[in-house]
C-alpha positions, -999 to 999 in steps of 0.1 A, spaced: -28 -85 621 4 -77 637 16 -41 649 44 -43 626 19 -44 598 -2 -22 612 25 4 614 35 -5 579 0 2 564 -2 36 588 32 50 579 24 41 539 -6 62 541 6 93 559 34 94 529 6 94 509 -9 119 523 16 138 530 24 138 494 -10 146 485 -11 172 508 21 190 498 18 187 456 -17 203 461 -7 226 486 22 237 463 1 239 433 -26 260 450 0 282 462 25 290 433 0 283 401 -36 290 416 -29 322 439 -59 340 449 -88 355 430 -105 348 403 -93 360 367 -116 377 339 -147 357 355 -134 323 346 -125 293 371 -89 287 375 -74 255 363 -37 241 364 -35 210 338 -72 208 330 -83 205 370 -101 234 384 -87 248 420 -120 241 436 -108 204 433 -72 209 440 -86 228 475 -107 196 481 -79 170 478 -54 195 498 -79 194 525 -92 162 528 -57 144 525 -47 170 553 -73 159 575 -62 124 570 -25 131 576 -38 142 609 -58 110 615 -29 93 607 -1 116 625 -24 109 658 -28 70 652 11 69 648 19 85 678 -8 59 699 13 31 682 42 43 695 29 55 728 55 29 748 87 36 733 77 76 734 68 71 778 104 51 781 120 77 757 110 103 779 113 89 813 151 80 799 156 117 794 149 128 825 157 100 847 193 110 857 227 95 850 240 72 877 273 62 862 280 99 864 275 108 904 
């Protein structure tokens, strides 16, 4: 497989993830605040908040898999990026 592929398939999953991580993240926070009401589990749309916590956690740790496979991918252009930012500008002298 190619790195453009590979790239492809990396990038696709960290906007999954990302996604995954944000709608739960955002549910947990605005509809599933702390605490636990008259004894009962919480639930938003039939799913209890133990799950929603599980998803928001698991998809983060994979958006950091992801985030760190991403930046080795791009590891080249990110050292010549860098070295052109600091390397100073001869056409100016």
């Amino acid at each position: 497989m190619n790195k453009s592929k590979i790239n492809y398939i990396v990038d696709s999953l960290m906007l999954l993830s990302f996604l995954a991580t944000s709608i739960t993240g955002g549910i947990i926070f605005f509809f599933l605040p702390s605490g636990v009401k008259q004894g009962r589990f919480q639930e938003f749309m039939g799913v209890e908040k133990q799950i929603f916590s599980l998803v928001h956690d698991w998809a983060g740790l994979l958006l950091i898999i992801l985030v760190i496979v991403h930046f080795l991918l791009h590891w080249g252009w990110f050292t010549i990026m860098t070295k052109n930012l600091w390397q100073k500008d001869e056409t100016n002298n």
